[in-house]
C-alpha positions in Angstrom: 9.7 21.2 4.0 13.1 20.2 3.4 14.2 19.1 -0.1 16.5 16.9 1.1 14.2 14.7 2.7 15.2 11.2 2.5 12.2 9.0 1.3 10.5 6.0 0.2 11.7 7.1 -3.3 14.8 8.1 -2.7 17.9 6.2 -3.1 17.8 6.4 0.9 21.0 8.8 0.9 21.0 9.2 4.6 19.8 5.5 5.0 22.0 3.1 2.4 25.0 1.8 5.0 22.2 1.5 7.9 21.6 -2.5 8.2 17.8 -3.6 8.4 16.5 -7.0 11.3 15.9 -9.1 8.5 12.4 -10.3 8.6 12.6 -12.5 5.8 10.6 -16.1 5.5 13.5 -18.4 5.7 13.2 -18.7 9.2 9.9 -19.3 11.4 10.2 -17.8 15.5 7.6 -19.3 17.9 3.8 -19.8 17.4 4.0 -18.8 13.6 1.8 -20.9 11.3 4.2 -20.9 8.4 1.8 -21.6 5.2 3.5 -24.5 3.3 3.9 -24.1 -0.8 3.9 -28.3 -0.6 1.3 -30.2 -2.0 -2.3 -30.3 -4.2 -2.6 -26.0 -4.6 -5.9 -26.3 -5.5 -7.2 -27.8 -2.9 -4.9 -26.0 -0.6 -6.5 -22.6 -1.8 -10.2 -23.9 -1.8 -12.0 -21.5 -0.8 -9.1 -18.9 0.3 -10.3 -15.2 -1.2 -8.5 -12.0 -1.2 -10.9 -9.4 -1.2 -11.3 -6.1 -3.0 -10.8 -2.7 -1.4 -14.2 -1.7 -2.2 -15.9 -4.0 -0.4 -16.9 -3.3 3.2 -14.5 -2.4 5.9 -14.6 -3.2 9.7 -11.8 -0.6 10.1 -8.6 1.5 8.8 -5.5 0.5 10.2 -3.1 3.6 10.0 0.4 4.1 12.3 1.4 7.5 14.2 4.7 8.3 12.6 7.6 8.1 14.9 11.4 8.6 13.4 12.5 11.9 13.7 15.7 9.8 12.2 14.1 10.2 9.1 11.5 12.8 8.9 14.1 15.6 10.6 12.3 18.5 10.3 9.0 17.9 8.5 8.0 15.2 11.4 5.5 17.9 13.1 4.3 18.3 9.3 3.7 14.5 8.6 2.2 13.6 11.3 -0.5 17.0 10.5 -0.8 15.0 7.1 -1.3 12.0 8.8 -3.9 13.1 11.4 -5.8 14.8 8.4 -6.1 11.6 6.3 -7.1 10.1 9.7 -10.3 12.5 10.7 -11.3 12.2 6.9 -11.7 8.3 6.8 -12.9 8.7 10.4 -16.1 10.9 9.2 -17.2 7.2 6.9 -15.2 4.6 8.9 -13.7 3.5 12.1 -10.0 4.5 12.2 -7.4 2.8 14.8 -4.1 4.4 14.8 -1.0 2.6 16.0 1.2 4.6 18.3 4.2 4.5 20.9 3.0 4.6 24.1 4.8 7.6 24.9 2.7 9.2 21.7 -0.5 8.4 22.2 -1.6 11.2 23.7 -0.7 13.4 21.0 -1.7 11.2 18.6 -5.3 11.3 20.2 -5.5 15.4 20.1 -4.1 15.7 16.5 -6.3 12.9 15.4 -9.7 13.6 17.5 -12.2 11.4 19.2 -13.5 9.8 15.4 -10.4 8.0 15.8 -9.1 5.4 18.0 -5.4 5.5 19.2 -3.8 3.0 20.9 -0.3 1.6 21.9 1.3 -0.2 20.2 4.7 0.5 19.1 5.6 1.7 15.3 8.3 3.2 13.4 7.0 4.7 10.4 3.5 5.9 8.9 3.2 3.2 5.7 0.5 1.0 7.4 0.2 -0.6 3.9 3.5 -2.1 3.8 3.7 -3.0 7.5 -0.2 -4.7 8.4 -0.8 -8.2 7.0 -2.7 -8.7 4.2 -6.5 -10.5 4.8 -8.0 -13.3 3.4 -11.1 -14.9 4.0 -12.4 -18.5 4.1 -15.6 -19.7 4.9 -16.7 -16.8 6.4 -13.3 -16.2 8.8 -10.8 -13.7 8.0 -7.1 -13.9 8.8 -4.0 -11.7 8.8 -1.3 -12.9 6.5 1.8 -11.9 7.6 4.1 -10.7 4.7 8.0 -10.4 6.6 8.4 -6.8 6.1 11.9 -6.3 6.2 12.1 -2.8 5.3 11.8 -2.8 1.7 14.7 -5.4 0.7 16.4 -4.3 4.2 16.8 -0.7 2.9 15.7 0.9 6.4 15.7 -0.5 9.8 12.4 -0.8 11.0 12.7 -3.1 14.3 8.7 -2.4 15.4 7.4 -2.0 12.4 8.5 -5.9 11.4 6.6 -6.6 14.6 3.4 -5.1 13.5 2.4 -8.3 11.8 2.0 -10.5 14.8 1.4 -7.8 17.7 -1.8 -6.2 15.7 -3.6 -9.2 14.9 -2.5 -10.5 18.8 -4.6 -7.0 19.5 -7.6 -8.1 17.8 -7.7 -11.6 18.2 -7.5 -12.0 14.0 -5.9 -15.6 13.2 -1.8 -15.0 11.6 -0.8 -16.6 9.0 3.2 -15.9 7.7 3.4 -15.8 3.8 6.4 -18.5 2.5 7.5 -15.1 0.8 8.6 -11.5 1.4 6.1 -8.7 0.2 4.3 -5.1 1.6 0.8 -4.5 0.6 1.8 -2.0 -1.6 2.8 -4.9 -4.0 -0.6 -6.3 -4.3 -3.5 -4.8 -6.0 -6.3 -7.5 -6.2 -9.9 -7.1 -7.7 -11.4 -9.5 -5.5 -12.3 -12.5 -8.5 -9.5 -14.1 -8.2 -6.6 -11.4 -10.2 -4.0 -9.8 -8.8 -1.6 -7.3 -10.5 2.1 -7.0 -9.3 5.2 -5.5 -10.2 8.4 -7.5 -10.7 10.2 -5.6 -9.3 8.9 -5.1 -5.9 9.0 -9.0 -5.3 11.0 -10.8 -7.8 13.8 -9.4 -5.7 17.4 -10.9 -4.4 16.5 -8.0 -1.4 13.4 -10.1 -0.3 13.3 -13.1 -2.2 17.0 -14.8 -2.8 16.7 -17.6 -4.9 13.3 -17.5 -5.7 12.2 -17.1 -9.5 8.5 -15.8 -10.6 7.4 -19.4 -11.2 8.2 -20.0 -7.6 7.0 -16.7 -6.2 4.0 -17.1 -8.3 2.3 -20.3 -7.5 3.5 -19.1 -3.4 1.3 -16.5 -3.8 -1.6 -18.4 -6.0 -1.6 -20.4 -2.8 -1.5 -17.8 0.3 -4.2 -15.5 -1.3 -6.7 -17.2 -2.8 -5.9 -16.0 -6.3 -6.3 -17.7 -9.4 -4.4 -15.4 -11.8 -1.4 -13.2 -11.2 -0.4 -10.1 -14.0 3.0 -9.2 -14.0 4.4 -5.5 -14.6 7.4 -4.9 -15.0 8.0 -1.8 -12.7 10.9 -0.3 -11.9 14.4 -1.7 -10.0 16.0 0.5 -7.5 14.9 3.9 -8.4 12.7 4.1 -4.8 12.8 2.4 -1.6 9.5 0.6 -2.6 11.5 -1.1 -6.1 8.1 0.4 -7.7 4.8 -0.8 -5.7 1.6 -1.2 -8.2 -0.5 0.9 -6.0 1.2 4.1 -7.1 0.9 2.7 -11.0 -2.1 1.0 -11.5 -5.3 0.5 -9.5 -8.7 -1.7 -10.2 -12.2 0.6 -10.0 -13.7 -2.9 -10.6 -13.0 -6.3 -11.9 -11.6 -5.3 -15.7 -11.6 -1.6 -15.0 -8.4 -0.2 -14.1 -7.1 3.7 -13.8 -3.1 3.6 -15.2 -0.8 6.7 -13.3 0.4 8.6 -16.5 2.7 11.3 -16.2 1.7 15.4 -16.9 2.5 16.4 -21.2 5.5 18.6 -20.1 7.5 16.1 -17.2 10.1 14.7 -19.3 10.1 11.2 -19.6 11.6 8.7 -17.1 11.7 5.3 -15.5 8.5 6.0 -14.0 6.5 7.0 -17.4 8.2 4.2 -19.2 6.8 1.7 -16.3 3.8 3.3 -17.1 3.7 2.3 -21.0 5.0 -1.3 -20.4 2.0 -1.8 -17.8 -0.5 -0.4 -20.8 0.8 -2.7 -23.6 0.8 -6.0 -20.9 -3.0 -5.1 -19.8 -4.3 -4.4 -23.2 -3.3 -8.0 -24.3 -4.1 -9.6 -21.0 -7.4 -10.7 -19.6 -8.1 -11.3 -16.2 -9.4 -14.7 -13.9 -12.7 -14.6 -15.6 -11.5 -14.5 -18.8 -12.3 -10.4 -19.5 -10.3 -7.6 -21.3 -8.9 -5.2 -19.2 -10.5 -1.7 -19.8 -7.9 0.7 -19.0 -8.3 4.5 -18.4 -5.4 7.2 -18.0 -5.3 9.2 -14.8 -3.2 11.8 -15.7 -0.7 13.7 -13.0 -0.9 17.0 -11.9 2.0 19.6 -13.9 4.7 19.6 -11.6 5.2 23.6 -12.1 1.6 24.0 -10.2 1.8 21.6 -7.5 1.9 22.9 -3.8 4.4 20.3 -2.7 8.2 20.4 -3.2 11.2 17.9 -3.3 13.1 15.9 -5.9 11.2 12.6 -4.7 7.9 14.6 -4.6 5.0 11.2 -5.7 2.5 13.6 -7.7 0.7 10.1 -8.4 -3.6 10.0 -8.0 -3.4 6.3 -8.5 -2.4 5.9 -4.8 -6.4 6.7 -3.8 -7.6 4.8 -0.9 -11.3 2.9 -1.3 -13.3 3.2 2.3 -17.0 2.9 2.9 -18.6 5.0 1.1 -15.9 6.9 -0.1 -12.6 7.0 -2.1 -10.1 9.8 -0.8 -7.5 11.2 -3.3 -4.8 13.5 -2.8 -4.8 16.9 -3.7 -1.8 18.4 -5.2 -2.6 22.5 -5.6 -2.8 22.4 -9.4 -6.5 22.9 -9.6 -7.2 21.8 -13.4 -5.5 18.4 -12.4 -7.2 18.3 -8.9 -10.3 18.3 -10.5 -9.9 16.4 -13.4 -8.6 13.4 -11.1 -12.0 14.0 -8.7 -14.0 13.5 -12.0 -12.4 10.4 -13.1 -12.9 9.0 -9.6 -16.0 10.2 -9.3 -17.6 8.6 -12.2 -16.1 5.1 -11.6 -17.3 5.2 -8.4 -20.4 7.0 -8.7 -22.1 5.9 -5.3 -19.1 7.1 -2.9 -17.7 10.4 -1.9 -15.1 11.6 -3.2 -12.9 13.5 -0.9 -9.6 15.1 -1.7 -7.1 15.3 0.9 -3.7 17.3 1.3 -0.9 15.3 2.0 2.4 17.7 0.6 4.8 15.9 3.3 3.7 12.5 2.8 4.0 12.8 -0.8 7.1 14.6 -0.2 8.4 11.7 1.4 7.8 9.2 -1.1 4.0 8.0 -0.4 0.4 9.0 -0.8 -2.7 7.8 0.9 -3.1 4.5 0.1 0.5 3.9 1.4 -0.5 5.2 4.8 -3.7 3.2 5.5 -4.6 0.0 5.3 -8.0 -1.8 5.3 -9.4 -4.9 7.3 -12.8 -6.0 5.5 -16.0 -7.5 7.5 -18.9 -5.3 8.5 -18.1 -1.9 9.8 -17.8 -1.6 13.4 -20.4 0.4 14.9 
């Protein structure tokens, strides 16, 4: 693997003078059902829910990687990191993968028959940023659309702004378009009505010009259902993301969460300052139903041990994914972290495999697992 991949944390060195399609939400094209900020937000949200990752699943979204543009190189290896994750969550859940037409095939022998492919054209792996968002309401659940737009127009991504509308089309799952511009990777919800969030990754001239946290707030309050927002303070500019919560913090359950601390001898940085600020605003916060946050370290693998390489290498467990009847977590190659990480998960989610997963390219290139897949809840399809 090269070490000069560009990534999702990177400063995008090969990437910063390439223009993004702005998908922002100033602008509705035809058939969107814009959802309006105007009026009683109570009522508007009656009944609106955004669910929890550990509830049940009808399927994992994931996308076939496609831009050799960025990947160089390591695409052969990503897409063999991909495909892994993919035959994993395929052994507990159904998996569709997205794919150009022209890759499907491919796509279909690296990933196996546990896996369904199909076309539909994509430009990058992070199905986490690029799917909608779901909410249910009286017993329906639809796709919010969140106007990815390349991470604050940091990266062109002309099919993956499409994903949005063309996957729901696929499956016949209502769209809604968020007033606001966010990936999924900004949202980590505990399914009673809290949601943590970084400032950064939203309060954000690059995908929300003119729009202050009050605003942001009560738009979001009103698209998903939520009756409390937390507000970290994350990080500005150091990755493509602007710092998503799902590589910092992550709920186990309502008032549990697991806090991404950095290894004893990795000096400290943005990242582990993030870190501290997070711990100090959730040990004086309480969530929608009035409880104390509980929060437990998940400590990083040492960097010296670690199989993967790369300046931008994201040695983070907190970017887990939650499927039926399982959580899968990456594994790094430093065996005394490995494991320790496997425990932790293991005993906050004591009913559910725990399955490790290699992903050195992925994480190489700025994501983990949780970045790459993305969840639709209802009952599991058969």
């Amino acid at each position: 693997m090269s070490p000069l991949l560009p990534s999702r944390r990177s400063a995008l060195r090969a990437f910063g003078g390439i223009g993004a399609v702005v998908l922002g939400a100033s602008a509705c094209g035809p058939g969107d059902d814009l959802l309006s900020t105007s009026g009683n937000q109570d009522t508007a949200a009656e009944g609106l829910r955004m669910g929890a990752e550990w509830e049940s699943h009808a399927r994992t979204f994931m996308s076939w990687p496609a831009l050799d543009s960025v990947w160089a190189e390591d695409l052969p290896y990503v897409r063999e990191d991909i495909a892994r994750i993919a035959r994993a969550i395929g052994e507990y859940e159904y998996v569709v993968m997205m794919a150009r037409p022209q890759q499907v095939k491919a796509a279909q022998k690296a990933c196996g028959r546990d896996v369904e492919v199909i076309e539909l054209p994509v430009d990058d792996l992070w199905a986490r940023d690029t799917v909608p968002v779901f909410v249910e309401q009286g017993g329906k659940v639809t796709g919010v659309d969140l106007n990815f737009n390349g991470w604050g127009n940091k990266q062109t991504h002309t099919n993956d702004g499409k994903v949005g509308r063309t996957l729901l089309a696929e499956y016949d799952i209502p769209r809604r378009r968020a007033p606001f511009v966010a990936e999924g990777g900004s949202f980590e919800p505990d399914g009673e009505g809290t949601l943590l969030i970084t400032e950064s990754s939203i309060v954000n001239d690059n995908r929300n010009r003119g729009k202050n946290r009050d605003q942001i707030e009560a738009e979001i309050k009103k698209t998903l259902g939520v009756k409390k927002v937390i507000w970290l303070k994350g990080v500005r500019g150091q990755d493509i993301t602007d710092a998503h919560v799902d590589s910092l913090v992550r709920f186990t359950a309502p008032g549990v969460v697991l806090l991404d601390r950095a290894h004893p001898d990795t000096p400290a940085d943005s990242w582990s300052r993030a870190a501290d600020q997070a711990k100090a605003v959730l040990s004086e916060a309480t969530d929608a139903q009035g409880r104390r946050f509980e929060v437990i370290d998940l400590p990083q693998p040492d960097l010296y041990e670690i199989t993967g390489e790369g300046d931008d290498f994201v040695s983070t467990y907190a970017n887990f994914y939650i499927a039926n009847d399982s959580v899968f977590m990456p594994k790094f190659g430093d065996r005394k972290a490995d494991k320790r990480a496997k425990s932790i998960l293991q005993e906050h989610f004591p009913k559910r495999d725990i399955v490790p997963v290699a992903i050195d390219t992925i994480a190489s290139g700025g994501g983990g697992i949780h970045c790459s897949t993305h969840d639709q809840p209802g009952k599991p399809v058969d």
